[in-house]
TORMAR-911213 format. One record per residue (C-alpha): x, y, z; residue in three letters. Coordinates in pm, whole numbers, plus 32768, in hexadecimal, padded with zeros to 4 digits. Example, Ala and Ser with C-alpha at 12.3 -4.5 7.8 and 13.67 -1.06 7.14 Angstrom:
BEGIN
84CE7E3E830CALA/85577F9682CASER/
# end
This chain:
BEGIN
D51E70380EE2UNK/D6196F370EAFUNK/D5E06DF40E67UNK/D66E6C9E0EF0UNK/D6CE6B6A0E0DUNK/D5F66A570E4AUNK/D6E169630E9DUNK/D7646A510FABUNK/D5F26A4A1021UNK/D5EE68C1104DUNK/D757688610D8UNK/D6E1699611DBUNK/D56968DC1211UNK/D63967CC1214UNK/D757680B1312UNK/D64168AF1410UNK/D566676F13F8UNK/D69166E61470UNK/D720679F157CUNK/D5B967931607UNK/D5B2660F15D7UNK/D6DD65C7168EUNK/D65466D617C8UNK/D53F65E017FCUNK/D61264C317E7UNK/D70C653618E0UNK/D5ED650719D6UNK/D5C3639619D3UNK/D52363A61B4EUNK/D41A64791AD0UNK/D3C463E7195EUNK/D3FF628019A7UNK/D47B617318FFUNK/D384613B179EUNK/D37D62891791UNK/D4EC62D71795UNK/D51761A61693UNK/D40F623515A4UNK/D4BE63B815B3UNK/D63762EA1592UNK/D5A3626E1463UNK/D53863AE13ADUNK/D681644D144EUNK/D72F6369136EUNK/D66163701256UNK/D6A365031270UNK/D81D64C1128EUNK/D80F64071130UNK/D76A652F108BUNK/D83866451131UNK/D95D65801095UNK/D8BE655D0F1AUNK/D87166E40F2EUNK/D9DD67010F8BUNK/DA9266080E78UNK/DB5C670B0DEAUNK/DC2C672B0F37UNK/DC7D659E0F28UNK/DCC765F10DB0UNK/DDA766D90DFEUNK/DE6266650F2CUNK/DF9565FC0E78UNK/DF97671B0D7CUNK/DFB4686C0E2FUNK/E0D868F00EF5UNK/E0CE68CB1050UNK/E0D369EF113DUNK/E0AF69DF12E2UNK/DF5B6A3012B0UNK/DF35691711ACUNK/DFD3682012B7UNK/DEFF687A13B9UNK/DDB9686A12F3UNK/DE2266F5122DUNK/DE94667F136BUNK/DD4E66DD143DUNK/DC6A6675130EUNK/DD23650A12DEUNK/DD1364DA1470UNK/DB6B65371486UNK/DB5F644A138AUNK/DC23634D143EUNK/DB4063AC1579UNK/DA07638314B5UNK/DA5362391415UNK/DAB061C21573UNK/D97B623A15EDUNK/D8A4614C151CUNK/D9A0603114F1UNK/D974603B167CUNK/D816606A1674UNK/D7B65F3015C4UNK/D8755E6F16ACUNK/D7CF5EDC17F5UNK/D66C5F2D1748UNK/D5445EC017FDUNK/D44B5F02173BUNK/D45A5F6E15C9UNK/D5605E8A1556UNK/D5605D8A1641UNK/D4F45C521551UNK/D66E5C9914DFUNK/D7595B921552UNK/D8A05C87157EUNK/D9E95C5115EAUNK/DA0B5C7E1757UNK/DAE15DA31761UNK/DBC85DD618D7UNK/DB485EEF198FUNK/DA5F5F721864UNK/D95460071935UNK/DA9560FC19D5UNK/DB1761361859UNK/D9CB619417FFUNK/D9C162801920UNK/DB3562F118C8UNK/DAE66335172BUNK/D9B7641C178BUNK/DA2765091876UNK/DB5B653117A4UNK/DA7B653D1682UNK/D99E66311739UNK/DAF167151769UNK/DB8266E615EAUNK/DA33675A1569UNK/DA32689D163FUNK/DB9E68A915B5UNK/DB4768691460UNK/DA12697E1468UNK/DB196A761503UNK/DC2D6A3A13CEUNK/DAE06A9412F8UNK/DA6E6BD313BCUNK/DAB96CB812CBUNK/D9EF6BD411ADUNK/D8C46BDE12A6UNK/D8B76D4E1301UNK/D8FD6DA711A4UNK/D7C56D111153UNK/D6FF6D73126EUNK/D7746EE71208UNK/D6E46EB910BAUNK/D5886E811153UNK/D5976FDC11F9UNK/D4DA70F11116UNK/D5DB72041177UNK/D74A726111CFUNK/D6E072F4130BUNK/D60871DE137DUNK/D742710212F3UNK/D84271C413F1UNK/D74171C51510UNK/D705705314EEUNK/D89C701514CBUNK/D8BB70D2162CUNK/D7BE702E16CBUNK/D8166EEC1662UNK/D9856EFC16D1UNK/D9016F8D1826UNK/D8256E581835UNK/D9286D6417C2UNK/DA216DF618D7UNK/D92C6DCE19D9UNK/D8E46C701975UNK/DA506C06193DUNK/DA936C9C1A9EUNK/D9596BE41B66UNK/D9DF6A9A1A80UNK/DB2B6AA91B55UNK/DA506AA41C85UNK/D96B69861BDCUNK/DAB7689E1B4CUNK/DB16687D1CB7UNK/D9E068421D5BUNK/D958674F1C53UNK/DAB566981C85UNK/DADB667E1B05UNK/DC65664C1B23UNK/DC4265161BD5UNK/DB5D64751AE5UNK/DC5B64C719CEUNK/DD7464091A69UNK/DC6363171ADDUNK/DCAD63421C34UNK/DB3463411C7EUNK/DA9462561B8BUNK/D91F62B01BE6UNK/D85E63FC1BE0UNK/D7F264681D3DUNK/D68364CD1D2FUNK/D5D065C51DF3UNK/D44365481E03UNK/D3EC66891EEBUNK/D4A567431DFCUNK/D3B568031CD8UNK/D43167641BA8UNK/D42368C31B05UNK/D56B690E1BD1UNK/D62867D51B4BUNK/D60468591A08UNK/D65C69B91A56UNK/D7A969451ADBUNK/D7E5684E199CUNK/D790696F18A1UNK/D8936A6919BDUNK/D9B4695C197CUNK/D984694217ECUNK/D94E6AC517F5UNK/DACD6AB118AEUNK/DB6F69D71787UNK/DAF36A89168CUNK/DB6E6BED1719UNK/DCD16B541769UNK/DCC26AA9161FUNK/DC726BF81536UNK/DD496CDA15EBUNK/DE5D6BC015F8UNK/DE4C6B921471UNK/DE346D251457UNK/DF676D7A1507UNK/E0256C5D1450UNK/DF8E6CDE12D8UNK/DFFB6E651363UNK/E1566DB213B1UNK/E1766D331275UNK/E11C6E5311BBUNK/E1ED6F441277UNK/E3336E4B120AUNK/E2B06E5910A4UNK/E2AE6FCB108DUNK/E41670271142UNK/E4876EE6104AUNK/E3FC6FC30F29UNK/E49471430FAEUNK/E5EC705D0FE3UNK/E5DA6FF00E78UNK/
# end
């Protein structure tokens, strides 16, 4: 049985914890306000640590060659953390309850920039899990005992993701995500008759969606590249 690097353990633990954390906070109607404060809070706080456990890509942003793929991935990683640092920048401005003894700087329009930095946040994080797909199933491979279980759990799980990436088109639309990126809408509609268990179905449909586009996306473009390396090589 293979065996997985602890530190690939914890930035996993850690990026779930995450993803999970920012779910629940997507549904402000249904935490509340303290609550949604107290899980911003240990969002961040998880944000800080994801980033120490990844030092060596800061290190090494200025040293490597840069390749599409390379673009893509600095470019999303420097924008989510643009999005994230807005988030709480934002969020201690308009805070209510956990930091309101601060005296801020009133900030135009930071309760719609708040609202603006997560759902793009929310987006750049699906995008950021899909440009690390391959990481996270390569891991999640390692856990399985056999190569057959390992090939039926590979075909089921790109069934699944398929099916979820296709419903998430469906979900984008209806959950009018587009026009709270360009801010067109800057508050979330609620749906109190609605069970909250399909809120989160649609949310998990639409990151599902990025993170499909996203691997297959940076797939075709690494295939690309490949493909022009080896007719560069038969030329030569």
């Amino acid at each position: 049985m293979y065996r997985i690097k602890r530190k690939t353990i914890v930035r996993l633990a850690v990026d779930t914890i995450m993803t999970v954390l920012f779910f629940i906070m997507m549904a402000y109607q249904l935490t509340g306000n303290t609550v949604h404060e107290i899980l911003g809070i240990s969002l961040f706080a998880l944000f800080i640590i994801h980033n120490i456990l990844n030092l060596n890509w800061y290190k090494a942003i200025y040293k490597e060659k840069y390749t599409a793929v390379r673009v893509i991935r600095t470019a999303v990683n420097l924008l989510l953390l643009l999005s994230m640092l807005g988030m709480m920048v934002t969020a201690l401005v308009i805070s209510r309850t956990v930091f309101s003894f601060i005296d801020m700087i009133d900030i135009p329009f930071a309760r719609e920039l708040h609202f603006l930095f997560a759902y793009w946040g929310f987006i750049l994080m699906a995008i950021h899990l899909g440009l690390h797909w391959v990481m996270i199933m390569g891991a999640a491979r390692k856990m399985a005992k056999n190569s057959e279980r390992t090939k039926a759990f590979a075909i089921g799980f790109r069934l699944a993701g398929i099916m979820i990436a296709v419903y998430g088109i469906y979900a984008f639309f209806k959950r009018q995500i587009g026009s709270y990126l360009i801010l067109y809408n800057s508050y979330s509609f609620w749906d109190y008759e609605e069970l909250a268990v399909f809120y989160f179905i649609d949310y998990l449909a639409i990151m599902g969606l990025c993170i499909c586009i996203t691997h297959y996306v940076i797939k075709r473009i690494q295939k690309t590249q490949k493909g022009r390396l080896e007719s560069r090589r038969k030329q030569d």
